[in-house]
N, C-alpha and C positions, 0 to 999 in steps of 0.2 A: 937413653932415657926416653920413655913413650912418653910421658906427661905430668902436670904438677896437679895436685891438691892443693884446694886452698883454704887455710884455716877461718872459724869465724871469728880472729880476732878476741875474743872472750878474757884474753890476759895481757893487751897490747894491741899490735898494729897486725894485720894481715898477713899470714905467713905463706909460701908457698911452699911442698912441701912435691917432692922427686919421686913417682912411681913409674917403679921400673914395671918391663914385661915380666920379671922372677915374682916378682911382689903382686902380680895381678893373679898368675897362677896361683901362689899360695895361698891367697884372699879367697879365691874360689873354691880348692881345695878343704880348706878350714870352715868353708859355707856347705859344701856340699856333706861334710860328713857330720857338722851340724845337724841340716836339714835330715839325712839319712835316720840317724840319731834319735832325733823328734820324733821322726815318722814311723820308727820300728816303737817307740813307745805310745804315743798317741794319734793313730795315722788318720781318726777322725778331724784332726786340727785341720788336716789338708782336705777336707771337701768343702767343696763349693767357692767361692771368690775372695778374692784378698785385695788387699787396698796397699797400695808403696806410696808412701810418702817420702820424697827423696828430692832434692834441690836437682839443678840443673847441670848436665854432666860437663858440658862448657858454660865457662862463664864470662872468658877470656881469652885472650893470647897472647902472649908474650911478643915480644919484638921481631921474634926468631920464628914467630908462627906456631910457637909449641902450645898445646889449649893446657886451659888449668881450670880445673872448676871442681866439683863433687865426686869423692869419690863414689860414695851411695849410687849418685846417679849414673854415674859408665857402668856399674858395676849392674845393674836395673835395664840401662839399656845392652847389654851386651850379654844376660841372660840368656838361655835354651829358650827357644819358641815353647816344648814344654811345660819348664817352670813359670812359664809366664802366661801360659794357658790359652797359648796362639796354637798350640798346635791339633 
């Protein structure tokens, strides 16, 4: 296990929730052919600047030292320097 998600509570108390390295790739995968997708239809969507709004990728740790926080946000920080238009 790389790490937990943590839910915001919205139906109860605070969840953690187990993301694995298998479940990162395919996060990405299913984003990447998203974005492809878009971009073959509308590829003006993608010029000029964009705005993430995304919580913070740790928010904690567990006892064991394992972080748990947003998935949005690992997933924001751990982006291609290109898609994030560092590059």
């Amino acid at each position: 296990m790389l790490r937990y998600a943590q839910t915001s509570g919205t139906t109860g108390g605070r969840k953690l929730i187990p993301i694995t390295a298998t479940a990162i790739r395919q996060h990405r995968r299913s984003q990447g052919l998203q974005s492809f997708a878009q971009y073959r239809l509308l590829p003006e969507a993608y010029a000029g600047r964009f705005l993430a709004i995304v919580s913070p990728a740790v928010e904690g740790r567990l006892e064991t030292g394992t972080p748990f926080g947003s998935t949005s946000g690992f997933m924001y920080e751990h982006m291609p320097a290109a898609a994030a238009g560092l590059a």
